[in-house]
Z-matrix of the N, CA and C atoms (Angstrom, degrees):
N
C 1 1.448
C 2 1.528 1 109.37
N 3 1.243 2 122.08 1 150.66
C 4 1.524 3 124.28 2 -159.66
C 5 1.558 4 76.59 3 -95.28
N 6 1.625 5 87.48 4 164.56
C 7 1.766 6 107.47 5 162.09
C 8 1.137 7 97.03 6 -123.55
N 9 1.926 8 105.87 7 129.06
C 10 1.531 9 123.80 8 170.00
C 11 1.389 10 125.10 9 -60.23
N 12 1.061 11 102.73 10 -4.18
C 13 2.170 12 116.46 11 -156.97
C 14 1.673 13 88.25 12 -52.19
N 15 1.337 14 113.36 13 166.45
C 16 1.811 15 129.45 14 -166.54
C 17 1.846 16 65.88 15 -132.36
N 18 1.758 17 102.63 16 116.58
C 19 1.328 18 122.03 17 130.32
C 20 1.254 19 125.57 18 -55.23
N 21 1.566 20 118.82 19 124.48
C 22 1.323 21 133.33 20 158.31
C 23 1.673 22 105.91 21 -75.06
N 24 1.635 23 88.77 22 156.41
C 25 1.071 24 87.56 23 174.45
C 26 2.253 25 99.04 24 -138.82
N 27 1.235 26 122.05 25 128.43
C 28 1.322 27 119.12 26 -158.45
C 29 1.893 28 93.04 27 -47.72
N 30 1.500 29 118.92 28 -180.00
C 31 0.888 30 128.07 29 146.05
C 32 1.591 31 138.62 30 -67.09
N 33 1.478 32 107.33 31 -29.74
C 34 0.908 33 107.38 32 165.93
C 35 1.772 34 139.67 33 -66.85
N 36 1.588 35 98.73 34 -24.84
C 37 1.153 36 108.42 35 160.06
C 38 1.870 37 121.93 36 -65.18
N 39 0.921 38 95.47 37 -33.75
C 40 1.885 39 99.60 38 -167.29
C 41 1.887 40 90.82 39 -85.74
N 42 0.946 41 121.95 40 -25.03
C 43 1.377 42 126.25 41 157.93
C 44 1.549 43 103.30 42 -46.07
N 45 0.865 44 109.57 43 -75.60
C 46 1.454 45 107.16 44 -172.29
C 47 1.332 46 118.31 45 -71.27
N 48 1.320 47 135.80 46 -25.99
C 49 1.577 48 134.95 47 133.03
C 50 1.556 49 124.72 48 -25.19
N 51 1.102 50 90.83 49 -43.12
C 52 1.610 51 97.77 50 -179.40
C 53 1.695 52 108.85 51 -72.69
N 54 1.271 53 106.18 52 -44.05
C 55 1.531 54 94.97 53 158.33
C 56 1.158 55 141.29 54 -12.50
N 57 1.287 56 97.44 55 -65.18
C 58 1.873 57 119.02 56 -150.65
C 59 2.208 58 84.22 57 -87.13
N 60 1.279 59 127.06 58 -10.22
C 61 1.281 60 118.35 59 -152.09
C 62 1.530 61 114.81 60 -107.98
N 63 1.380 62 126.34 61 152.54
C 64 1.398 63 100.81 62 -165.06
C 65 1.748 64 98.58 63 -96.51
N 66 1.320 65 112.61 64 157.47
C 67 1.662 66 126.09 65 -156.41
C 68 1.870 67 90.69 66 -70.93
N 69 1.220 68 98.98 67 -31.80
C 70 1.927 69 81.57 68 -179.34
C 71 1.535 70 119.35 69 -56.63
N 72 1.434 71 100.80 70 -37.80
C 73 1.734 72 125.93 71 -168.75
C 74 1.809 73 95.48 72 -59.60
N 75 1.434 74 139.09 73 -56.15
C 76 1.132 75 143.76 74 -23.82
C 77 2.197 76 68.13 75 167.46
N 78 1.362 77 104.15 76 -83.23
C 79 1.514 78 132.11 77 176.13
C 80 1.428 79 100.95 78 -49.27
N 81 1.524 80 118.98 79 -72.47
C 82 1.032 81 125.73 80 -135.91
C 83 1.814 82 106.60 81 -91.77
N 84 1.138 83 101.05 82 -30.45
C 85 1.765 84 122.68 83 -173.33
C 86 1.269 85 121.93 84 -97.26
N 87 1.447 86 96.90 85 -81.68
C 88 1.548 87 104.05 86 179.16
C 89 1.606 88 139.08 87 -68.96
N 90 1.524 89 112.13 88 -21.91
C 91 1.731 90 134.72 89 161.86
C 92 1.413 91 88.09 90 -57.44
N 93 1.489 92 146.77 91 -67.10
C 94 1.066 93 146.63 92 -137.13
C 95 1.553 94 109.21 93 -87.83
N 96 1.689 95 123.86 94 23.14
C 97 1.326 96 108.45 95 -155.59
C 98 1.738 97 95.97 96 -119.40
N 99 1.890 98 111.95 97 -32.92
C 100 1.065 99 118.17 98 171.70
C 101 1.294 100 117.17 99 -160.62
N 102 1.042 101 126.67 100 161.65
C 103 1.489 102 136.26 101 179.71
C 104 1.697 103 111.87 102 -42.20
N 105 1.439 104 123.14 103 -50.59
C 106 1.505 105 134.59 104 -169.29
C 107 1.522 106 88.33 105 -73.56
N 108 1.578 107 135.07 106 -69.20
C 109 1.728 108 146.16 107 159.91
C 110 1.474 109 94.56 108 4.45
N 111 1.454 110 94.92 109 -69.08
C 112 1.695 111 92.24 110 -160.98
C 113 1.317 112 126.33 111 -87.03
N 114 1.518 113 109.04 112 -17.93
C 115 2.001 114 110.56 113 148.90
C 116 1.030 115 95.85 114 -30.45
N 117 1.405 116 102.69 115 -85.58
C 118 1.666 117 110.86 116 -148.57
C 119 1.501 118 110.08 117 -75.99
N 120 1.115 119 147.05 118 -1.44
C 121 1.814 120 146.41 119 126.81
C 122 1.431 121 97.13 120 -9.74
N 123 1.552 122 90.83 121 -83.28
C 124 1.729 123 109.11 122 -165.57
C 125 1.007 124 121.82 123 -57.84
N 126 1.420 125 133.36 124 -32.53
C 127 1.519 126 146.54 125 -156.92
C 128 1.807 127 76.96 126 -72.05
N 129 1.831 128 116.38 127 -65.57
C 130 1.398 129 107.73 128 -155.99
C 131 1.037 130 110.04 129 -69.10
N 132 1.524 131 142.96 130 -28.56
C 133 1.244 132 132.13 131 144.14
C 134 1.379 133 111.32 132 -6.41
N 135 1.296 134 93.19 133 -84.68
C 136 1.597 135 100.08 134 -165.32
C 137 1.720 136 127.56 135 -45.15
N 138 1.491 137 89.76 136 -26.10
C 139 1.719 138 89.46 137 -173.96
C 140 1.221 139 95.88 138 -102.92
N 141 1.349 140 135.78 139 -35.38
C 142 1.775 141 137.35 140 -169.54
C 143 1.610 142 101.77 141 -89.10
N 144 1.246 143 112.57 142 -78.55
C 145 1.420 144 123.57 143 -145.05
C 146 1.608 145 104.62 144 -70.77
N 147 1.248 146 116.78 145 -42.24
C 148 2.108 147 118.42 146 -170.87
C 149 1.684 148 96.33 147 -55.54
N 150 1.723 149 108.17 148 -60.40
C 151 1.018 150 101.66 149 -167.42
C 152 1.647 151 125.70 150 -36.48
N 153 1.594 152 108.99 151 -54.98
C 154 1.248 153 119.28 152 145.52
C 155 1.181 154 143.40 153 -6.03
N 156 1.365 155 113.25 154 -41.48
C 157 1.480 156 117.60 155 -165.89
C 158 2.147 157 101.73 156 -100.62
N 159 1.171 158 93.69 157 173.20
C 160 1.331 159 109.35 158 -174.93
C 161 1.641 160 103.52 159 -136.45
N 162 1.374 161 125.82 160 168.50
C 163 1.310 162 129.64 161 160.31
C 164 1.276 163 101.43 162 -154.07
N 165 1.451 164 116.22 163 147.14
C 166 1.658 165 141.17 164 161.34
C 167 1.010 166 129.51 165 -120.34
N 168 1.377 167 123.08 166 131.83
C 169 1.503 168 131.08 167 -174.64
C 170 1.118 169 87.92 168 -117.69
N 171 1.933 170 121.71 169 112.91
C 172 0.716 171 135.18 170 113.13
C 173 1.804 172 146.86 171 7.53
N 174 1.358 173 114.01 172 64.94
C 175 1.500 174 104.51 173 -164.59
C 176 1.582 175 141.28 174 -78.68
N 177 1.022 176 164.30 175 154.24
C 178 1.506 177 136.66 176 163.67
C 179 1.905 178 93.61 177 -108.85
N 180 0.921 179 131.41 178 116.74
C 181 1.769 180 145.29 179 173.73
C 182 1.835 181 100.23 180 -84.15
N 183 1.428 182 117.24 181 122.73
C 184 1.317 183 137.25 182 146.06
C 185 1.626 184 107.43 183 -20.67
N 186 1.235 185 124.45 184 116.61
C 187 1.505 186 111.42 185 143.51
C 188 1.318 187 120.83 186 -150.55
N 189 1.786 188 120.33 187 -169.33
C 190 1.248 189 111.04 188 -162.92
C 191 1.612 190 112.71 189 -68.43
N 192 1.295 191 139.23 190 0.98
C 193 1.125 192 141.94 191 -171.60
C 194 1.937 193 91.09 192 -124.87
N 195 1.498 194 116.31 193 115.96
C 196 1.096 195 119.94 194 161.93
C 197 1.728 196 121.98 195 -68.43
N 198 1.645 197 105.70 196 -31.57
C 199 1.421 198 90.59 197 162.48
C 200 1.857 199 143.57 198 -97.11
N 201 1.416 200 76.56 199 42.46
C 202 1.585 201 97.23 200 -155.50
C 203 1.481 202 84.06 201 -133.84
N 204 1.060 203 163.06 202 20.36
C 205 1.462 204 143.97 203 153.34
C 206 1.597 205 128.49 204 6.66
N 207 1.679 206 147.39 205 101.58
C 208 1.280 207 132.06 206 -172.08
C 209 1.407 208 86.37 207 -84.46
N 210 1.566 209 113.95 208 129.25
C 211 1.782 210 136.37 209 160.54
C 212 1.686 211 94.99 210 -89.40
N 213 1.554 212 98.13 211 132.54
C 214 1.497 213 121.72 212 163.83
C 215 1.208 214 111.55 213 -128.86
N 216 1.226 215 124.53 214 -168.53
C 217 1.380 216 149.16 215 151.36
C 218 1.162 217 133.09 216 -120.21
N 219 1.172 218 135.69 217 135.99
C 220 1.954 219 146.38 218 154.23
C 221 1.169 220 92.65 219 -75.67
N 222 1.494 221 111.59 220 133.84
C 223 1.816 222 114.09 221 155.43
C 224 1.167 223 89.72 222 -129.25
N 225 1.599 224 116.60 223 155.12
C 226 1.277 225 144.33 224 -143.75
C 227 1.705 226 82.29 225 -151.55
N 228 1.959 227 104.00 226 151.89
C 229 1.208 228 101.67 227 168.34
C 230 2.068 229 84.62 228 -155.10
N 231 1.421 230 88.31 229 165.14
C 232 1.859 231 88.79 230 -179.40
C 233 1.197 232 98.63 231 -90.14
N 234 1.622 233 86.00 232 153.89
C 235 1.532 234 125.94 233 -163.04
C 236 1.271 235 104.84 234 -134.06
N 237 1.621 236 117.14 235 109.86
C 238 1.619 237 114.76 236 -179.14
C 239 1.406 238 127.64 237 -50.65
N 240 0.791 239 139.20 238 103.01
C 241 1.691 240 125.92 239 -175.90
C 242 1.477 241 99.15 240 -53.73
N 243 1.452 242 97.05 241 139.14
C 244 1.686 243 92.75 242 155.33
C 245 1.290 244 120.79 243 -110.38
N 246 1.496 245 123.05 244 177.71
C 247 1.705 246 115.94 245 -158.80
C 248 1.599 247 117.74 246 -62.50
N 249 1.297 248 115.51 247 154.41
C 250 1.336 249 97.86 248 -178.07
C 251 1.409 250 120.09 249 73.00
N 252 1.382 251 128.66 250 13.12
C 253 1.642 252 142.18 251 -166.68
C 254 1.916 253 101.09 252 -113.01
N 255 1.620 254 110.95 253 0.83
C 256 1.614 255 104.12 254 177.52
C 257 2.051 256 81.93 255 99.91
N 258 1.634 257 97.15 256 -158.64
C 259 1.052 258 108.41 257 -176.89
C 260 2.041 259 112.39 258 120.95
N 261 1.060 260 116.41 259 -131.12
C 262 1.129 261 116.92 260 158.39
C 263 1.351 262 114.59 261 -128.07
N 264 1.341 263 143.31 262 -174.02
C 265 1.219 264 137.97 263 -142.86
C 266 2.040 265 82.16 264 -134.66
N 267 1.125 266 130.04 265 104.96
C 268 1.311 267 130.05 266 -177.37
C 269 1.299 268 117.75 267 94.41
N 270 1.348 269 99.20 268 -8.35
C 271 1.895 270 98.17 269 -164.78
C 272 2.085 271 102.14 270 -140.34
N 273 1.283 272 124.73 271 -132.24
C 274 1.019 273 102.30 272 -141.79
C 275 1.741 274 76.77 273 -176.89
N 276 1.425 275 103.94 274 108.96
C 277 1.518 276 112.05 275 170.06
C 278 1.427 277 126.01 276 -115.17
N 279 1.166 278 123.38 277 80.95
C 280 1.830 279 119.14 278 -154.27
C 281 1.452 280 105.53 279 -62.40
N 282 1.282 281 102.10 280 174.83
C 283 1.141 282 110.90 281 -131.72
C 284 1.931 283 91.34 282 -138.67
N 285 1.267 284 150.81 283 117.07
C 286 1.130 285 160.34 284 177.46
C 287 1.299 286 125.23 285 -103.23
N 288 1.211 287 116.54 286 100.66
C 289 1.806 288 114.13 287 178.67
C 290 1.722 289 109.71 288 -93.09
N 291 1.014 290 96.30 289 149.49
C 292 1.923 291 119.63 290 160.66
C 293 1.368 292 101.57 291 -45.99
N 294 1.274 293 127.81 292 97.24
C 295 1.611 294 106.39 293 153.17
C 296 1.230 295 117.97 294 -114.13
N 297 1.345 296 126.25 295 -5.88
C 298 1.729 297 102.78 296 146.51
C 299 1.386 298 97.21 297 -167.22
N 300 1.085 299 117.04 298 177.27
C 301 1.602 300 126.54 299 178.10
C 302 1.590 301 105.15 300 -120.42
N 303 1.336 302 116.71 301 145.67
C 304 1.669 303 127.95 302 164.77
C 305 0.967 304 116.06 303 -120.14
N 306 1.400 305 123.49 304 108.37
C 307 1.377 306 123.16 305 27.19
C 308 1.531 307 98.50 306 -99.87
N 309 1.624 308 125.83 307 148.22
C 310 1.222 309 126.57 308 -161.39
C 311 1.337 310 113.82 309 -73.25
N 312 1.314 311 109.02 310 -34.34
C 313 1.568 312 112.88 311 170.37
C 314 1.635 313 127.48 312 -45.29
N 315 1.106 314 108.29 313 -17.29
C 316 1.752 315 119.40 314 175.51
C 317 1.921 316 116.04 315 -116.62
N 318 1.638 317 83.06 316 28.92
C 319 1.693 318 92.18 317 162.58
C 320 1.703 319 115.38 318 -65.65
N 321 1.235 320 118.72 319 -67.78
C 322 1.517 321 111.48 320 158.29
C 323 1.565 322 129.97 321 -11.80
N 324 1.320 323 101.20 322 -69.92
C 325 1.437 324 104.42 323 -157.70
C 326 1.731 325 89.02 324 -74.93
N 327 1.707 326 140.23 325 -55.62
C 328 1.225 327 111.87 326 162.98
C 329 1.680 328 138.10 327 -43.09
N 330 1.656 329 112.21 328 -19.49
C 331 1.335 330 101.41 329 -179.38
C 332 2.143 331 98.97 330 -88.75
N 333 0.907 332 114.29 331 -16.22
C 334 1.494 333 112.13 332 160.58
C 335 1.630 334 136.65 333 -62.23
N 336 1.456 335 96.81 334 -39.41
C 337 1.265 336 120.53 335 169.20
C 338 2.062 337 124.99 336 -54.90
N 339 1.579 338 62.58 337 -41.44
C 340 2.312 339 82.20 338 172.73
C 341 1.041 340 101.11 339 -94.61
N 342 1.519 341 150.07 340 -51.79
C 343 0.906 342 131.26 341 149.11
C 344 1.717 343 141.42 342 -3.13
N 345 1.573 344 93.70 343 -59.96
C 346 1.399 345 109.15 344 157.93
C 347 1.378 346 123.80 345 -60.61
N 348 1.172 347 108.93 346 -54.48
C 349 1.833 348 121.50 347 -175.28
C 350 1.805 349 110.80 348 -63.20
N 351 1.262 350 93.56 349 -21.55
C 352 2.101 351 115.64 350 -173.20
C 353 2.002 352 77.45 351 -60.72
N 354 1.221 353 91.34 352 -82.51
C 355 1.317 354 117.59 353 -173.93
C 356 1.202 355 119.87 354 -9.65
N 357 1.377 356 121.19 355 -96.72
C 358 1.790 357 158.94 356 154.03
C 359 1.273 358 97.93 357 -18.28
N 360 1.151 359 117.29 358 -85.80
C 361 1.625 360 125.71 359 -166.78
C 362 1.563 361 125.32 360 -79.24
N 363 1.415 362 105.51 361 17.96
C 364 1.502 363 137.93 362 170.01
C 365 2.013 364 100.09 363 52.50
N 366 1.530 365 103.49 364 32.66
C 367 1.415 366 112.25 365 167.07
C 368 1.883 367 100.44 366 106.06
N 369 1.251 368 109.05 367 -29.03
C 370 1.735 369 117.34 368 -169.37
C 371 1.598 370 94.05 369 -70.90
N 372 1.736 371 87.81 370 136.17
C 373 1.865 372 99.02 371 -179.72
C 374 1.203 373 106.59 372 -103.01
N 375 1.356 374 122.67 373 -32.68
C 376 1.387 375 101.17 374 -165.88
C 377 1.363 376 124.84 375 138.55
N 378 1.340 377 127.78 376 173.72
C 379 1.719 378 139.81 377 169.41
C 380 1.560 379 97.88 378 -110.50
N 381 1.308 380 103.85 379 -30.40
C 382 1.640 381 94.20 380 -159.24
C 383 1.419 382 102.04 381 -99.44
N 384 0.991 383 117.64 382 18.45
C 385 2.247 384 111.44 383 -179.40
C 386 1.737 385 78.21 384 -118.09
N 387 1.549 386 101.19 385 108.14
C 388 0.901 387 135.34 386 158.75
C 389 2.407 388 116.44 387 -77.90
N 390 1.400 389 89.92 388 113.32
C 391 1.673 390 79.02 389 -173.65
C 392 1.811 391 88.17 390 -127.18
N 393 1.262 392 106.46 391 -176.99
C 394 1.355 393 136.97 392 -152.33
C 395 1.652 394 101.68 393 -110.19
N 396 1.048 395 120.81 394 78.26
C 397 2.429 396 109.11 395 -174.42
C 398 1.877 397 84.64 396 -88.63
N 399 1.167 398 97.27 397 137.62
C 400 1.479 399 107.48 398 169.24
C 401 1.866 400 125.85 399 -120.18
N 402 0.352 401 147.54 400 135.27
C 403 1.603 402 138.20 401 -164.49
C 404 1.777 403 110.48 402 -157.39
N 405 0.861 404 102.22 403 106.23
C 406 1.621 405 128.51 404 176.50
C 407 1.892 406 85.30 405 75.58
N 408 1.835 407 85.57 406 -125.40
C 409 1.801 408 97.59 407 -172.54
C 410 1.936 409 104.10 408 -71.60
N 411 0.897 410 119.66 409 10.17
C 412 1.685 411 115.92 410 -156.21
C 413 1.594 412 96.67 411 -114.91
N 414 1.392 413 116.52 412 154.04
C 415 1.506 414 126.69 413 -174.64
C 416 1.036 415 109.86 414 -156.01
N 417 1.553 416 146.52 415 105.58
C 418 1.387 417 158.88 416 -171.67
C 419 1.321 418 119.40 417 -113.65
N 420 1.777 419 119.32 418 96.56
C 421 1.317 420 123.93 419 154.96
C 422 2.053 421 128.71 420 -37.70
N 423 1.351 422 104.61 421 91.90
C 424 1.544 423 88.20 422 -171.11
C 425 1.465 424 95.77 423 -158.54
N 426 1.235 425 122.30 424 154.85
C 427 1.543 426 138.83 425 130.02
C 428 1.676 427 125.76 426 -11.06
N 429 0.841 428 115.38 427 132.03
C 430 1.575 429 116.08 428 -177.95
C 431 1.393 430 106.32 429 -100.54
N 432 1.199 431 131.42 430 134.95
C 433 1.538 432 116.65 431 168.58
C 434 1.473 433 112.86 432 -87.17
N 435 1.063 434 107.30 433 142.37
C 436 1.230 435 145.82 434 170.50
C 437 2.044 436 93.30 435 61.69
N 438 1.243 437 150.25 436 76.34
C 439 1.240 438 147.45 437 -111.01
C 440 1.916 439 74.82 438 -144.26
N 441 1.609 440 96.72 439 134.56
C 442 1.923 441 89.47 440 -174.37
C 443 1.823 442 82.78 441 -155.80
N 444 0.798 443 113.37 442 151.44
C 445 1.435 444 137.71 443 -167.00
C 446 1.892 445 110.29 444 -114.29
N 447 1.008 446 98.41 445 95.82
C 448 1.589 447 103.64 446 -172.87
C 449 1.235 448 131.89 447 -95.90
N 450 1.025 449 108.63 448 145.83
C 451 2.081 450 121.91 449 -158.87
C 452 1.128 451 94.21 450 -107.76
N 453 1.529 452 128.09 451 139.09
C 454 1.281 453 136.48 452 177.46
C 455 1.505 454 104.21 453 -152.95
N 456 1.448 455 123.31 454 132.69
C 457 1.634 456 101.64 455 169.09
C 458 1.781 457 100.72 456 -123.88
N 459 0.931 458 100.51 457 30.34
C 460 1.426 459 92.48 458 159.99
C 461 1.408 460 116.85 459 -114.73
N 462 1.129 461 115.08 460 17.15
C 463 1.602 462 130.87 461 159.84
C 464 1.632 463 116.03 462 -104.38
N 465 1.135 464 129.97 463 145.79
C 466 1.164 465 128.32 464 -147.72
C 467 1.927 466 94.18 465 -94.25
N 468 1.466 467 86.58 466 147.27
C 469 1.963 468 108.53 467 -165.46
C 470 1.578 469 97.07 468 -46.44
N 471 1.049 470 105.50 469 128.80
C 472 1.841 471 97.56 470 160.73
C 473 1.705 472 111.96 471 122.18
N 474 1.770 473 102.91 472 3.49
C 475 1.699 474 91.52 473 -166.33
C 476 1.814 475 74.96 474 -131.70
N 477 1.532 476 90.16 475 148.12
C 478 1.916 477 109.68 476 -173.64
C 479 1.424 478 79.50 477 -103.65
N 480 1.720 479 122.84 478 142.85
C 481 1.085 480 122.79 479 145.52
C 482 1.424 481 128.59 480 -119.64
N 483 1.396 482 157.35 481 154.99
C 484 1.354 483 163.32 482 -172.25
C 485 1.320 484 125.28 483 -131.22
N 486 1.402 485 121.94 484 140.17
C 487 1.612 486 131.86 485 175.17
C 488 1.196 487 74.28 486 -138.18
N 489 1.530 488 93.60 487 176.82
C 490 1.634 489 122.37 488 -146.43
C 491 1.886 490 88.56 489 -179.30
N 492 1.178 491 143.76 490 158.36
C 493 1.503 492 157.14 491 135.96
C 494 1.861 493 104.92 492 -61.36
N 495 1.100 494 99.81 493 84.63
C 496 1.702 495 100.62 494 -174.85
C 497 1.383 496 121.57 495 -55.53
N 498 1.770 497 110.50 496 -49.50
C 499 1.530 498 114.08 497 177.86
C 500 1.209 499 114.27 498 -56.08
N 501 1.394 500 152.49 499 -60.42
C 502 1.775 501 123.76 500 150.01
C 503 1.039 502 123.57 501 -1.21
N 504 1.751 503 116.35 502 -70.42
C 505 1.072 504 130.18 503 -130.39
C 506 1.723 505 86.15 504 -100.24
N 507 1.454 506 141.89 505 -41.27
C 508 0.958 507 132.07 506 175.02
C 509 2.181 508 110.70 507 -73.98
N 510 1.007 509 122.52 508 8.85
C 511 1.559 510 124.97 509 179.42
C 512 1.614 511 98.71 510 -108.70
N 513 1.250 512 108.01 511 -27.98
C 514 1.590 513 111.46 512 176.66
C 515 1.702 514 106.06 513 -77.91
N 516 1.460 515 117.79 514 -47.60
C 517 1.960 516 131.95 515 178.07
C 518 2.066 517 76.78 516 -55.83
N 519 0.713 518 164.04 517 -48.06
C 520 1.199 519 124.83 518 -141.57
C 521 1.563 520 99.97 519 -142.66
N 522 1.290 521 132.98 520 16.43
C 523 1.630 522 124.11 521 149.71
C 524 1.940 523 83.03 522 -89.04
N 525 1.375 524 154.40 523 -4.61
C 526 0.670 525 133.54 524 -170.22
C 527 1.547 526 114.66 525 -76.76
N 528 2.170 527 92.13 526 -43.06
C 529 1.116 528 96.19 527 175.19
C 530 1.371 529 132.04 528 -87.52
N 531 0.970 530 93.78 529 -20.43
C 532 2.343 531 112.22 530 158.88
C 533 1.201 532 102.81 531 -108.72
N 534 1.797 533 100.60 532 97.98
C 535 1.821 534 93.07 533 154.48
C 536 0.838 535 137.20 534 -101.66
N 537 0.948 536 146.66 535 97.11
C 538 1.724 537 173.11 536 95.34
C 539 0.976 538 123.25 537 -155.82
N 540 1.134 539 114.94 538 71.47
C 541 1.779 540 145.17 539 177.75
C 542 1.209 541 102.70 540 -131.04
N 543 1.231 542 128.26 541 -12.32
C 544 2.020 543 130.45 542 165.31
C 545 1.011 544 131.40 543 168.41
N 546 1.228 545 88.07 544 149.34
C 547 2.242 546 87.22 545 -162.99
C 548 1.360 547 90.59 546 -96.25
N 549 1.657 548 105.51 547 136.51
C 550 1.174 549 123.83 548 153.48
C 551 1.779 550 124.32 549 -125.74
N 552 1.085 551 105.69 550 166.91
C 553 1.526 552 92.96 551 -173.90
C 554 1.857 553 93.40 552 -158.24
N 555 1.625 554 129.57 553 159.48
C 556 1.376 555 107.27 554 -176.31
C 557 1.918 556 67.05 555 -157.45
């Protein structure tokens, strides 16, 4: 007579499954199958896939010709939090540093600008600041959920940093790029 029992399988193994698998497969399928699935989804996220990713904000820069606007960019890349750095309380809030501005010469006036927005908007960005998350070959015009602009002074003067609630914001990056493979809505 067979035995019905459901083999486990440790986490650490499906950790390393997750490896070999591509992050769409990964998002869209396998997180969604069980509670332990989607630990370890997220866990490799967290250690494989964030690092990975990039984001750009898109800029328009002040100049002496109002109908002439210079467009740059902020690129942002992840930055591990370390313990005790905030985050979420059980979970895992990444963390985005400044690593350079284009054209570099208008690093200032963007690190003033967040500065300001830190300020005013008590760190909250918004629905409507549309930025750029990129991850491997793929690049998605969108909204960040829940997108907050963070003050730190034990990081040295001059670098903007950002969290955002990624799992939204990464289920939205990829029904974007597979559509109709899952409904999301935020």
């Amino acid at each position: 007579m067979a035995d019905n029992k459901l083999v486990f399988l440790p986490n650490e193994i499906w950790l390393n499954i997750a490896a070999y698998c591509d992050p769409k497969d990964l998002w869209l399928s396998l997180r969604l199958i069980n509670r332990q699935l989607q630990a370890c989804v997220e866990q490799h996220f967290i250690d494989d896939i964030l690092p990975q990713s990039a984001i750009t904000l898109p800029i328009a820069l002040p100049s002496y010709d109002v109908r002439n606007p210079l467009h740059g960019k902020a690129i942002l890349r992840y930055q591990e939090r370390k313990k005790g750095d905030g985050g979420e309380e059980g979970g895992h809030q990444p963390l985005y540093s400044l690593l350079r501005v284009e054209p570099a010469h208008y690093r200032a006036q963007l690190l003033d600008r967040w500065e300001r927005m830190r300020e005013v908007a008590g760190g909250q960005v918004g629905d409507k600041l549309h930025w750029n998350l990129r991850l491997r070959h793929a690049s998605v015009r969108m909204p960040l959920k829940d997108a907050r602009i963070e003050g730190d002074q034990s990081l040295e003067a001059g670098s903007g940093r950002l969290s955002f609630d990624w799992r939204p914001t990464f289920s939205r990056f990829f029904q974007s790029i597979y559509p109709g493979q899952v409904y999301w809505s935020w």
